[in-house]
mmCIF file of the N, C-alpha and C atoms, coordinates in Angstrom:
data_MODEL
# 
_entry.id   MODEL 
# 
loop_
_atom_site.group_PDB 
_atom_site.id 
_atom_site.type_symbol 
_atom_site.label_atom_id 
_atom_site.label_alt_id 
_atom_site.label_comp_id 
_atom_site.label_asym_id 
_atom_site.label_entity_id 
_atom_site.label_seq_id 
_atom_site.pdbx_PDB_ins_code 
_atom_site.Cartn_x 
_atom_site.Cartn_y 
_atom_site.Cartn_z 
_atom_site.occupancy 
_atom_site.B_iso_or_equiv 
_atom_site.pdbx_formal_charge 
_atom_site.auth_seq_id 
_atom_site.auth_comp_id 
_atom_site.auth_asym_id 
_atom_site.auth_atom_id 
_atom_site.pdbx_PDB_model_num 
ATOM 1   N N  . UNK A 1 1  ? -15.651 12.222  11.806  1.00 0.00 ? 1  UNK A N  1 
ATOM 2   C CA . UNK A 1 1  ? -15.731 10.807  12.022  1.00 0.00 ? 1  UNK A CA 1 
ATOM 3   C C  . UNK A 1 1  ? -15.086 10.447  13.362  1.00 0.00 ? 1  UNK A C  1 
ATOM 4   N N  . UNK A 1 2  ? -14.088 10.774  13.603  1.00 0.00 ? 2  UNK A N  1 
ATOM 5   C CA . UNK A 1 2  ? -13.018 10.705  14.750  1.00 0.00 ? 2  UNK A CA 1 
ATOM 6   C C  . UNK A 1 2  ? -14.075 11.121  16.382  1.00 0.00 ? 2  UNK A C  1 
ATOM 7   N N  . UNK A 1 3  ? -14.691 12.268  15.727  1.00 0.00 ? 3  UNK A N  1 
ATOM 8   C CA . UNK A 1 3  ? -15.496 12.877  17.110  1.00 0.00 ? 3  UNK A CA 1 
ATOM 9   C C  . UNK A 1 3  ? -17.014 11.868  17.631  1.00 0.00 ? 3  UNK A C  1 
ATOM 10  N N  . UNK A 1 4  ? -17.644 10.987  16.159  1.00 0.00 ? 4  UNK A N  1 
ATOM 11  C CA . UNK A 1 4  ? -18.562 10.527  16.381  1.00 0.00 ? 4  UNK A CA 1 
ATOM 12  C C  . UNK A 1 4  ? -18.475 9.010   17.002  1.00 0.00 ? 4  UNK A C  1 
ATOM 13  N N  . UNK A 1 5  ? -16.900 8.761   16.402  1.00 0.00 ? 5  UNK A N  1 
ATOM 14  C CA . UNK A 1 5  ? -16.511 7.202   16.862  1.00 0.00 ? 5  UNK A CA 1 
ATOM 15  C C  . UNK A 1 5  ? -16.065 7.353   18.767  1.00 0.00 ? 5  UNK A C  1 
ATOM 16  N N  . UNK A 1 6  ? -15.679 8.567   19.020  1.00 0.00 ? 6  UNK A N  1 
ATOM 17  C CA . UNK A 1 6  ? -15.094 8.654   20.262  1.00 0.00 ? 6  UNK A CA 1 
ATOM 18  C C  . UNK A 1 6  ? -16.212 8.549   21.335  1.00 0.00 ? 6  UNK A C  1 
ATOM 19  N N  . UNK A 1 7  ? -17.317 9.469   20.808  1.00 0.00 ? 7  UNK A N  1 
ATOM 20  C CA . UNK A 1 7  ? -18.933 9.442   21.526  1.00 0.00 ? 7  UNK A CA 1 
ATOM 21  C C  . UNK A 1 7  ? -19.208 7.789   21.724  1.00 0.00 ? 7  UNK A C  1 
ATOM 22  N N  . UNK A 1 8  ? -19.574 7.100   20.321  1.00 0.00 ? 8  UNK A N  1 
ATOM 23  C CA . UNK A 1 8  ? -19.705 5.835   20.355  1.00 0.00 ? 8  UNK A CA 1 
ATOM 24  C C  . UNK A 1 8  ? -19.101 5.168   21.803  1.00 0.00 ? 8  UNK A C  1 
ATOM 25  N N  . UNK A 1 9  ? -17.592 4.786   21.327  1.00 0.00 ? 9  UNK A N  1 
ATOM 26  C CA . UNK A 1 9  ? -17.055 4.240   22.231  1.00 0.00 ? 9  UNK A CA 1 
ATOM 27  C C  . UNK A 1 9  ? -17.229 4.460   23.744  1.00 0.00 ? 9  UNK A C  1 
ATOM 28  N N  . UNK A 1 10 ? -17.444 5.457   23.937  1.00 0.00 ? 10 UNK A N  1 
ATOM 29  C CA . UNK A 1 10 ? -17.721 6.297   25.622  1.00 0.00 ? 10 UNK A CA 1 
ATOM 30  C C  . UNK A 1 10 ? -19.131 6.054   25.791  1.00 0.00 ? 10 UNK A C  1 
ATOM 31  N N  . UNK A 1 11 ? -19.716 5.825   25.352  1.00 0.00 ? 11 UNK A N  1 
ATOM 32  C CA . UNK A 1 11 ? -21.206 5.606   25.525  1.00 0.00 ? 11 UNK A CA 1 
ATOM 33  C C  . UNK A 1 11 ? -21.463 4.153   25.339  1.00 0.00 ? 11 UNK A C  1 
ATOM 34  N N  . UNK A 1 12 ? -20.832 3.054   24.906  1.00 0.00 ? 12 UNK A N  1 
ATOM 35  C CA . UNK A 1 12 ? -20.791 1.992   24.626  1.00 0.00 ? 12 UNK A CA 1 
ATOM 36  C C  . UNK A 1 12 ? -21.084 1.038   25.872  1.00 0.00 ? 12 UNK A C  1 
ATOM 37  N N  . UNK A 1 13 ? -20.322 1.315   26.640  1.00 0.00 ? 13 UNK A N  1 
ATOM 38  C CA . UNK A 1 13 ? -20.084 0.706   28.023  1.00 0.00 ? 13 UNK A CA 1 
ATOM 39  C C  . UNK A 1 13 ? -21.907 0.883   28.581  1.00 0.00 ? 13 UNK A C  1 
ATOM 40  N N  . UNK A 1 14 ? -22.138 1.763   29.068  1.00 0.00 ? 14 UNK A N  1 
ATOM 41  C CA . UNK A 1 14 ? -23.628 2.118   29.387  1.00 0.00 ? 14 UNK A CA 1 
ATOM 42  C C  . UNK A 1 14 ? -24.129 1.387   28.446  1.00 0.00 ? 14 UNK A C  1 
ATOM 43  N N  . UNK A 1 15 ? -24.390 1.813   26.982  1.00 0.00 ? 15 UNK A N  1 
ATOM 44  C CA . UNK A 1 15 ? -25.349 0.899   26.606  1.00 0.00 ? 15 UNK A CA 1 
ATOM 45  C C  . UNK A 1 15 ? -25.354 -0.066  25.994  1.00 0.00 ? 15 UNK A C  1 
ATOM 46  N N  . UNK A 1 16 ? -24.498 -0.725  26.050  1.00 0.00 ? 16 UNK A N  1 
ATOM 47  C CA . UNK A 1 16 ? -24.148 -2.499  25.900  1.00 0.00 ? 16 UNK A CA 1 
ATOM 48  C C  . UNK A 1 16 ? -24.457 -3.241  27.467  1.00 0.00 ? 16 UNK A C  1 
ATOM 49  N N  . UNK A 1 17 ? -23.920 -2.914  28.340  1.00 0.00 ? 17 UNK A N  1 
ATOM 50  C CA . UNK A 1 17 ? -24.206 -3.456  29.635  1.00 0.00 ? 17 UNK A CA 1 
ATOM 51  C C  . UNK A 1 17 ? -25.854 -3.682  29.762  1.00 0.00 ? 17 UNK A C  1 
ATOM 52  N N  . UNK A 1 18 ? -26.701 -2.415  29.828  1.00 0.00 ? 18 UNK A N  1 
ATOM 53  C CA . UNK A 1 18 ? -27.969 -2.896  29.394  1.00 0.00 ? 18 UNK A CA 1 
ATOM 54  C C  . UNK A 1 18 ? -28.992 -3.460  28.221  1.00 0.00 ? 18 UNK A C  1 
ATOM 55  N N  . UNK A 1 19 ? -28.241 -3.436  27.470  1.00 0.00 ? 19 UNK A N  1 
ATOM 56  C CA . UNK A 1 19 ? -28.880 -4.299  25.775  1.00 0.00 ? 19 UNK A CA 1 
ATOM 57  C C  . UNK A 1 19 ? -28.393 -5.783  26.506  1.00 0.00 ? 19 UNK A C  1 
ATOM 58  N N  . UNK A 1 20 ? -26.929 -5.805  26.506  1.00 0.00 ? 20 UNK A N  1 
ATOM 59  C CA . UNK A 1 20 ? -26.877 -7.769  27.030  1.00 0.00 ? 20 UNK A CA 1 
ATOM 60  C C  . UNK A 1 20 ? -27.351 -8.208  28.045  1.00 0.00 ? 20 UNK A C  1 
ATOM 61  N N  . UNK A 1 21 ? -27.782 -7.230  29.199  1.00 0.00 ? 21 UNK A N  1 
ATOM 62  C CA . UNK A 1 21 ? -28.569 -8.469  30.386  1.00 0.00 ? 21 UNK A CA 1 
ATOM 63  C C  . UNK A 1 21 ? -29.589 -8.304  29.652  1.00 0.00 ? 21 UNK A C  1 
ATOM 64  N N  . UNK A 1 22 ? -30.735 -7.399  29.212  1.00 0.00 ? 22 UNK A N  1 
ATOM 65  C CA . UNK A 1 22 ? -31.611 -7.828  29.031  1.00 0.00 ? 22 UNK A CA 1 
ATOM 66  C C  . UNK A 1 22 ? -32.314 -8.435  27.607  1.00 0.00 ? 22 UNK A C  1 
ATOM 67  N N  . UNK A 1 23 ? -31.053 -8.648  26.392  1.00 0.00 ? 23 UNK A N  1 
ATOM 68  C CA . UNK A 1 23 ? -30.586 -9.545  25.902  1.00 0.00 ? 23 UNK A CA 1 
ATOM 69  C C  . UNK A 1 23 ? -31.025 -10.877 26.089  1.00 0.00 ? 23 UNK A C  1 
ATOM 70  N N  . UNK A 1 24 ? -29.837 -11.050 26.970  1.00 0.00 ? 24 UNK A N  1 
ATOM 71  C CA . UNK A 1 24 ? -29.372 -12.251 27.716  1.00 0.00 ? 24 UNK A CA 1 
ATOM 72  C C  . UNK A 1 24 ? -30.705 -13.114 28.621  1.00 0.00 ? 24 UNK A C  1 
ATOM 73  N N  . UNK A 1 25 ? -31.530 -11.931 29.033  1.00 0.00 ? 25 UNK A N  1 
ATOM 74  C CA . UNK A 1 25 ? -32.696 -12.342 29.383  1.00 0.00 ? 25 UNK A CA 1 
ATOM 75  C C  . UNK A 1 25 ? -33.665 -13.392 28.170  1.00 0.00 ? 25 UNK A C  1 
ATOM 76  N N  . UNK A 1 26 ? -33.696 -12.085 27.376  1.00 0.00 ? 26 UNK A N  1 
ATOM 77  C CA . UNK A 1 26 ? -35.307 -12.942 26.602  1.00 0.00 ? 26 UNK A CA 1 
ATOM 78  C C  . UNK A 1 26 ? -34.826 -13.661 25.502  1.00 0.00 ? 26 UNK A C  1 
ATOM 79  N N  . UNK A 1 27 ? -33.392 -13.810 25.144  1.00 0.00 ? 27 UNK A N  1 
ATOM 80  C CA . UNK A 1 27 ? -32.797 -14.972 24.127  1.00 0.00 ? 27 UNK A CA 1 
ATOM 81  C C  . UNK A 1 27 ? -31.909 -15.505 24.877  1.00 0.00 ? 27 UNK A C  1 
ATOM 82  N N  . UNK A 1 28 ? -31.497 -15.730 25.872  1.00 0.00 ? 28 UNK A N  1 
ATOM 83  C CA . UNK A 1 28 ? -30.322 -16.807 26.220  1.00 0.00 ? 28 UNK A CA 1 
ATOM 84  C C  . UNK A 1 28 ? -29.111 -15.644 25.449  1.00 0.00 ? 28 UNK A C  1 
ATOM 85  N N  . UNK A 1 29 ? -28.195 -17.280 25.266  1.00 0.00 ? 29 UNK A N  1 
ATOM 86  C CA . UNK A 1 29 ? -26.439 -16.761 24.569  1.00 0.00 ? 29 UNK A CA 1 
ATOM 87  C C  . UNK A 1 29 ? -26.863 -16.498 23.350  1.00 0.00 ? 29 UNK A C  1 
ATOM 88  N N  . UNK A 1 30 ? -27.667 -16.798 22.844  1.00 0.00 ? 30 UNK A N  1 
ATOM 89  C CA . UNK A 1 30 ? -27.450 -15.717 21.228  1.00 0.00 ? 30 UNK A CA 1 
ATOM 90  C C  . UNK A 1 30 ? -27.970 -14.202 21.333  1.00 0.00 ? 30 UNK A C  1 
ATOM 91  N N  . UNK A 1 31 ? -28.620 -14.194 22.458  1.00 0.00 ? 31 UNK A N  1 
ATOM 92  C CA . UNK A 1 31 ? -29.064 -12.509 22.422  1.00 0.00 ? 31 UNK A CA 1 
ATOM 93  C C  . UNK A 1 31 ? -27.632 -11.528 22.837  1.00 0.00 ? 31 UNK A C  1 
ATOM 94  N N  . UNK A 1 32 ? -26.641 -12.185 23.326  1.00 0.00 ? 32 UNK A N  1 
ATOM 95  C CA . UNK A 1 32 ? -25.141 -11.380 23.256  1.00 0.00 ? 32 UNK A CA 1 
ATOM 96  C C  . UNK A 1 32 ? -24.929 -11.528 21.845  1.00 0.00 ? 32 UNK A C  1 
ATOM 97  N N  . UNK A 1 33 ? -24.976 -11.928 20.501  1.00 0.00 ? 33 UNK A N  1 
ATOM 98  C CA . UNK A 1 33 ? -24.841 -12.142 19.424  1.00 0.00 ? 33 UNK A CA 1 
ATOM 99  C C  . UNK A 1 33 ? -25.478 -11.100 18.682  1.00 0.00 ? 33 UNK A C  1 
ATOM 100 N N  . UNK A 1 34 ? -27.052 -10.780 19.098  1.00 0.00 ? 34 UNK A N  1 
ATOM 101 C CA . UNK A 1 34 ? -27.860 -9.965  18.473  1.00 0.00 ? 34 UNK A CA 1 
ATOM 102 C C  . UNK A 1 34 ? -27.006 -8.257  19.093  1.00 0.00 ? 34 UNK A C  1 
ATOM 103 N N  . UNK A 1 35 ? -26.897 -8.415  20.006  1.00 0.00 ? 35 UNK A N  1 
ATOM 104 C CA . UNK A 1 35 ? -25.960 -7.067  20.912  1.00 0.00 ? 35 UNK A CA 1 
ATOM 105 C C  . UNK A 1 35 ? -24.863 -6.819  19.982  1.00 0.00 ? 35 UNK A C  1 
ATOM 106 N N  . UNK A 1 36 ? -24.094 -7.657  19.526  1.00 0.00 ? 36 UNK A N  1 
ATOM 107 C CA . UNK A 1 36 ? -22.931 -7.093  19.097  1.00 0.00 ? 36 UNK A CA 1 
ATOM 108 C C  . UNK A 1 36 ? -23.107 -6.671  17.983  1.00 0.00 ? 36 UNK A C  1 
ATOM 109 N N  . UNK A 1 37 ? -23.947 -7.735  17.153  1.00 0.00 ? 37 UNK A N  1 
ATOM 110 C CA . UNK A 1 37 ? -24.273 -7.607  15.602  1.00 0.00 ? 37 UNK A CA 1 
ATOM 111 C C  . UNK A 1 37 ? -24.665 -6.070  15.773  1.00 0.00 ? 37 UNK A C  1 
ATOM 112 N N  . UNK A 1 38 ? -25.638 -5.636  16.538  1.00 0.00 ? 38 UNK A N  1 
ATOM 113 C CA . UNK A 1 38 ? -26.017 -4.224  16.187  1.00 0.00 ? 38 UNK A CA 1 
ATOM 114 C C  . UNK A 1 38 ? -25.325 -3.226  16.576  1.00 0.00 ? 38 UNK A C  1 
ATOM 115 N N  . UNK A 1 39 ? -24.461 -3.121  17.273  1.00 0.00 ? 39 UNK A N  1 
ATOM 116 C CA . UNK A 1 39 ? -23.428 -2.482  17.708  1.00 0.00 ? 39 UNK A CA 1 
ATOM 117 C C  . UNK A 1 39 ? -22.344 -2.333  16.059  1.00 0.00 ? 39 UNK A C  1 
ATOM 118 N N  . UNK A 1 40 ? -22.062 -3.417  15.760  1.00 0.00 ? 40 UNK A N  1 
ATOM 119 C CA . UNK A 1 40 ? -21.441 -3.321  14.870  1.00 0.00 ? 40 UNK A CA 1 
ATOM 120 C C  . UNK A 1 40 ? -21.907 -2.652  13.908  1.00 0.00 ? 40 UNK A C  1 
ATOM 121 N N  . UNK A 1 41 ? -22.885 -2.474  13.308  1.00 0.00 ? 41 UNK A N  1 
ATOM 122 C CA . UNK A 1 41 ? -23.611 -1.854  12.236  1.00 0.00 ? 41 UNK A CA 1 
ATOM 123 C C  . UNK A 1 41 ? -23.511 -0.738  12.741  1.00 0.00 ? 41 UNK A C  1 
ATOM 124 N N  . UNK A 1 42 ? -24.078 0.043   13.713  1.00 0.00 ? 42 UNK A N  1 
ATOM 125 C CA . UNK A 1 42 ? -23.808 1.087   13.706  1.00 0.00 ? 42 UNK A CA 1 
ATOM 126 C C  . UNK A 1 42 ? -22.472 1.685   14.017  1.00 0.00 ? 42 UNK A C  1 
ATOM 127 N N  . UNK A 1 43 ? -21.661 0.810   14.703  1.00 0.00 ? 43 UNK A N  1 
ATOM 128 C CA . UNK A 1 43 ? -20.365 1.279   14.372  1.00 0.00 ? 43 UNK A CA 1 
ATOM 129 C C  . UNK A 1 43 ? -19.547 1.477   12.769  1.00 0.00 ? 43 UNK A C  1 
ATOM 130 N N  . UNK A 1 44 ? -19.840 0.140   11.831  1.00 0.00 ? 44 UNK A N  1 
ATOM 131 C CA . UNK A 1 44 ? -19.832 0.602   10.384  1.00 0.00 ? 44 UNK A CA 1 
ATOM 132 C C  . UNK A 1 44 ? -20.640 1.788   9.727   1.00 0.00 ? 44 UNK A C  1 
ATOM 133 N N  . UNK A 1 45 ? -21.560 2.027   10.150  1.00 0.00 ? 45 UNK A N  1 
ATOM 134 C CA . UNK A 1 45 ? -22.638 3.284   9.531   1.00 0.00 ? 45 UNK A CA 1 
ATOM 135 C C  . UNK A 1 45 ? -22.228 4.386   10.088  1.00 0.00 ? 45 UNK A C  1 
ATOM 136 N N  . UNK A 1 46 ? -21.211 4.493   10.757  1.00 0.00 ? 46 UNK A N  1 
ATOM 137 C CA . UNK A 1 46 ? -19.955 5.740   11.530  1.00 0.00 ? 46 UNK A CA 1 
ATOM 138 C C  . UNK A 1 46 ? -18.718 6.225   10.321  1.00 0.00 ? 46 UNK A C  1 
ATOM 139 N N  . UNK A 1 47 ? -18.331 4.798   10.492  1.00 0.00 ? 47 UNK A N  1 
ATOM 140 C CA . UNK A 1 47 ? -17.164 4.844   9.876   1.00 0.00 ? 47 UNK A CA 1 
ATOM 141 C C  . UNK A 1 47 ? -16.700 4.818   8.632   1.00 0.00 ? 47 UNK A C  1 
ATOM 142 N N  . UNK A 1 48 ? -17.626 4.150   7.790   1.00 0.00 ? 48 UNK A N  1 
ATOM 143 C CA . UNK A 1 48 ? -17.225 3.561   5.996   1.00 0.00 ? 48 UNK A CA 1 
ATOM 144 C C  . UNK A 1 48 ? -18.091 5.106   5.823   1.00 0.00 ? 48 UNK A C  1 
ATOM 145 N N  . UNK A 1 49 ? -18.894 5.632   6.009   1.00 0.00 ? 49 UNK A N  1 
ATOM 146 C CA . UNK A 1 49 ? -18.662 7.326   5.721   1.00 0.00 ? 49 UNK A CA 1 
ATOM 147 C C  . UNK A 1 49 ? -17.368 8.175   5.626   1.00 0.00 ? 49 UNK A C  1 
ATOM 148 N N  . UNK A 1 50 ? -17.245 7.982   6.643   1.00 0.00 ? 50 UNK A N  1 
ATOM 149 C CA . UNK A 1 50 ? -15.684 8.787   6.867   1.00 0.00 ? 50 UNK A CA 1 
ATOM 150 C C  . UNK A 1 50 ? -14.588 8.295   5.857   1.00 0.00 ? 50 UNK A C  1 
ATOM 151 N N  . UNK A 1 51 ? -14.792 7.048   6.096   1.00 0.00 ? 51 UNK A N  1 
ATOM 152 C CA . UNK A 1 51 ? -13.320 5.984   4.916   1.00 0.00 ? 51 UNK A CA 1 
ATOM 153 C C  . UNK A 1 51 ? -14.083 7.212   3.367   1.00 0.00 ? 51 UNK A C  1 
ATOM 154 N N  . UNK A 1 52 ? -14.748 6.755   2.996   1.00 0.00 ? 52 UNK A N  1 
ATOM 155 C CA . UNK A 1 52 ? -15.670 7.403   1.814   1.00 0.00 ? 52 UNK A CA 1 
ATOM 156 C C  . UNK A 1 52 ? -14.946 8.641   1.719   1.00 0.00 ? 52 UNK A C  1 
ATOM 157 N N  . UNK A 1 53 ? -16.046 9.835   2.849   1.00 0.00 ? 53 UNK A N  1 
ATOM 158 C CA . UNK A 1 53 ? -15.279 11.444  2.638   1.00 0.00 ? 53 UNK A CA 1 
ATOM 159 C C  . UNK A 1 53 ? -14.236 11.561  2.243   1.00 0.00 ? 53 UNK A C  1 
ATOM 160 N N  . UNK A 1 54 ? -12.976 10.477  3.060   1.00 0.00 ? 54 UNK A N  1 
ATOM 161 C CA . UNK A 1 54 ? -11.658 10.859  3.048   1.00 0.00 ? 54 UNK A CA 1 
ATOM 162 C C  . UNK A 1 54 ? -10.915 11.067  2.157   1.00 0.00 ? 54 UNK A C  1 
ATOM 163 N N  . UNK A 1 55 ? -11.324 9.706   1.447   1.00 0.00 ? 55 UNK A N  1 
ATOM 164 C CA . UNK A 1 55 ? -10.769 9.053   0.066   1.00 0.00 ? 55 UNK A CA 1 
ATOM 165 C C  . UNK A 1 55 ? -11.278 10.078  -0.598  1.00 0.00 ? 55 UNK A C  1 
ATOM 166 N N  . UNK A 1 56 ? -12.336 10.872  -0.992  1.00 0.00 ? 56 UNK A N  1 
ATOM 167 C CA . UNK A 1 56 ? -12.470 11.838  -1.979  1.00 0.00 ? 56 UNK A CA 1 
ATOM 168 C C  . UNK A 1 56 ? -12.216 12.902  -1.594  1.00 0.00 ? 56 UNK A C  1 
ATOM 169 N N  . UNK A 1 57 ? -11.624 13.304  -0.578  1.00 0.00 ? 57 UNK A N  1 
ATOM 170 C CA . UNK A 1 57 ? -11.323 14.364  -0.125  1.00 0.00 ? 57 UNK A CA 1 
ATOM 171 C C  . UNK A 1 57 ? -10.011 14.703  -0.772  1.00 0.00 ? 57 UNK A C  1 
ATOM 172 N N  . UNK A 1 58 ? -8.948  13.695  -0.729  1.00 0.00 ? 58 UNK A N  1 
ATOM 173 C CA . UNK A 1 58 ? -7.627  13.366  -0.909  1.00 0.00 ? 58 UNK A CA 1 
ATOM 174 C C  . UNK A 1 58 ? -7.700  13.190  -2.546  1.00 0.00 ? 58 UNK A C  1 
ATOM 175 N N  . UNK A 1 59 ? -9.010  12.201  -2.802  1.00 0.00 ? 59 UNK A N  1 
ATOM 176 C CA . UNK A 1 59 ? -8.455  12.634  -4.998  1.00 0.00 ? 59 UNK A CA 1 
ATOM 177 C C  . UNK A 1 59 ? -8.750  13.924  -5.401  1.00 0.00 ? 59 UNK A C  1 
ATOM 178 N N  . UNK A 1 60 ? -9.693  15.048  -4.301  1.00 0.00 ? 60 UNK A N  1 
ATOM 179 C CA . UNK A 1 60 ? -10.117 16.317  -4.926  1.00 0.00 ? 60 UNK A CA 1 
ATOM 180 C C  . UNK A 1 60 ? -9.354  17.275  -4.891  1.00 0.00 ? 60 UNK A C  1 
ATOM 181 N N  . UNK A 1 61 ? -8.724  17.017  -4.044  1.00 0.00 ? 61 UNK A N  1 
ATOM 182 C CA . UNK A 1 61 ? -7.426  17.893  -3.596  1.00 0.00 ? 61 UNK A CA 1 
ATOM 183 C C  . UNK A 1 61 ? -5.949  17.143  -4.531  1.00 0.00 ? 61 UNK A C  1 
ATOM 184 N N  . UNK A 1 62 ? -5.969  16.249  -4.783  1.00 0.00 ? 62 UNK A N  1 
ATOM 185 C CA . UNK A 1 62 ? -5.013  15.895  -6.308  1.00 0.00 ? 62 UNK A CA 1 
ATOM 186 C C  . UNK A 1 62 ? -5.506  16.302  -7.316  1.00 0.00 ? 62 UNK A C  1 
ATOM 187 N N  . UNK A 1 63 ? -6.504  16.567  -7.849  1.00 0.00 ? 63 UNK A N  1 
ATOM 188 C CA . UNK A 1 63 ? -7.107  16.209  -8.955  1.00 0.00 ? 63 UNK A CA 1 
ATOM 189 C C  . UNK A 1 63 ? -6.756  18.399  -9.018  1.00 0.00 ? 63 UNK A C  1 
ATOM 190 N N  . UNK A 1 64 ? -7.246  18.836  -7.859  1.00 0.00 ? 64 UNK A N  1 
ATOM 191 C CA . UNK A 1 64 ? -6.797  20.064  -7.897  1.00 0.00 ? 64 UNK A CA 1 
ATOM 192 C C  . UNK A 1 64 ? -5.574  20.817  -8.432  1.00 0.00 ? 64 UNK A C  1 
ATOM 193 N N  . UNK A 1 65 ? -4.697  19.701  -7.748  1.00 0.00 ? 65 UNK A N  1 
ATOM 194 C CA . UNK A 1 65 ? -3.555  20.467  -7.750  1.00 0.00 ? 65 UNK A CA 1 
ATOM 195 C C  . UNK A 1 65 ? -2.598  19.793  -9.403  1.00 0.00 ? 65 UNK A C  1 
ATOM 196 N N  . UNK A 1 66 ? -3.594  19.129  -9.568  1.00 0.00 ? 66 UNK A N  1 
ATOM 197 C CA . UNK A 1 66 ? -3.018  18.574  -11.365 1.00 0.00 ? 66 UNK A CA 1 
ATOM 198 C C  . UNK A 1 66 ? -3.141  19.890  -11.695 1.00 0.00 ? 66 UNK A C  1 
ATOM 199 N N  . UNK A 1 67 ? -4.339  20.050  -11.792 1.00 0.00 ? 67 UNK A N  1 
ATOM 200 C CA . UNK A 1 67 ? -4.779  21.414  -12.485 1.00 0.00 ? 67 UNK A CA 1 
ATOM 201 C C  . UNK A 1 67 ? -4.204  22.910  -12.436 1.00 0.00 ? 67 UNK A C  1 
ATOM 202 N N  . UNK A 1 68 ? -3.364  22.615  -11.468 1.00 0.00 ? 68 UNK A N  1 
ATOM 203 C CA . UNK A 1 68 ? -2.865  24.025  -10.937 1.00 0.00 ? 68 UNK A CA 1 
ATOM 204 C C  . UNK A 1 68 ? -1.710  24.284  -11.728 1.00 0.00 ? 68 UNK A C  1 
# 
């Protein structure tokens, strides 16, 4: 998760700069709105995976060591 959010972010700059001018072109100020909104989604479709894995990563490895 850590490695895919870091890509994100580093690549963000490039392609946000061109989604909002030309955005910004064919909707005005709400097409910076439509930019972020989708940015955001795929930044959540990164991350609430990872939150997910983690959390069961951490009861499987308790749940293990009950057992042990």
């Amino acid at each position: 998760m850590g490695a895919t959010v870091t890509a994100l972010l580093a690549l963000s700059p490039r392609w946000l700069s061109g989604q909002l001018t030309g955005s910004v072109r064919e909707f005005g100020p709400i097409g910076v709105t439509f930019v972020l909104a989708g940015w955001l989604l795929i930044f959540s479709t990164l991350v609430i995976p990872g939150i997910v894995a983690g959390a069961w990563l951490v009861a499987h490895r308790a749940a293990k060591e009950a057992l042990a």
